[in-house]
N, C-alpha and C positions, 0 to 999 in steps of 0.2 A: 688505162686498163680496158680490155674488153667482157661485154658482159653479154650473153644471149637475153635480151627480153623481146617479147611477142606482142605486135600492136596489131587491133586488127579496126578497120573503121568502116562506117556506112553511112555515106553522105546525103542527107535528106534536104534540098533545097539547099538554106543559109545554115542548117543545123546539122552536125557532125556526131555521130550515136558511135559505139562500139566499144573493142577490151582494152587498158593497155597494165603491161606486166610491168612489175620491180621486184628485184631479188625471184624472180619469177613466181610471184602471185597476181594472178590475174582480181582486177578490179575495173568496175563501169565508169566508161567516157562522162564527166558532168559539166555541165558549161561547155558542149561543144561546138564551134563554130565556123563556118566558113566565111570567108570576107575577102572576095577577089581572089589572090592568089596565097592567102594565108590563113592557115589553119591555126586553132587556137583550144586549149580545152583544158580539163583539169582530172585529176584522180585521186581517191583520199584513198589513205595504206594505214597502218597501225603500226606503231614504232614503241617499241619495247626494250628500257633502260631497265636496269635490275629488277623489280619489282614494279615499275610503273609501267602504264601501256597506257601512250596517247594515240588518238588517229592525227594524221598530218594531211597536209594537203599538198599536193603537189602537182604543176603549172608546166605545161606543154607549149609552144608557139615554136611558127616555122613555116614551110613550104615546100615546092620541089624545086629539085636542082638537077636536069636531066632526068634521068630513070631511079634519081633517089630521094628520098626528103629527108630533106633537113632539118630536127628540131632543136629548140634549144631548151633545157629543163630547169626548173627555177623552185628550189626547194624549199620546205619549210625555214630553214633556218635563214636565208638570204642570201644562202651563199653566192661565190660568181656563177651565172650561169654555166652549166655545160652543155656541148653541142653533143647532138644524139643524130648518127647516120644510119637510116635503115631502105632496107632494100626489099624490094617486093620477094616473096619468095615462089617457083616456078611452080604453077600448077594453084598456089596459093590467092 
């Protein structure tokens, strides 16, 4: 499935600041990190089952691959990761 979400980053040294979206809510870069060639970070979201609303945490890691990078997303529940390919966007 494809889905539009918006990441936006700003690399400070070894530390990795900025947004990234789910379900297109934007929420703050925490734990982010550069390390040679891989980027690494996390985003906490609110996930709401009938009546309950927990915040969850949810794990970025990856890098570039030509003019793209590569992530792979690693959710609260464990499931298998999925790979997430985003592309700069022009002017962006």
């Amino acid at each position: 499935a494809k889905h539009r979400e918006e990441f936006f980053f700003t690399p400070e040294g070894g530390a990795l600041f900025g947004t990234a979206s789910f379900a297109g809510i934007k929420r703050g870069i925490e734990e982010g990190r550069i390390t040679g060639e891989t980027i690494s970070f996390a985003a906490q979201f609110e996930e709401t089952s009938g009546d309950t609303t927990r915040v969850v945490t949810y794990r970025y890691e990856g890098g570039a691959s030509g003019e793209e990078l590569l992530l792979k997303f690693f959710d609260a529940a464990e499931s298998a990761p999925v790979q997430i390919r985003l592309a700069k966007i022009p002017g962006g």
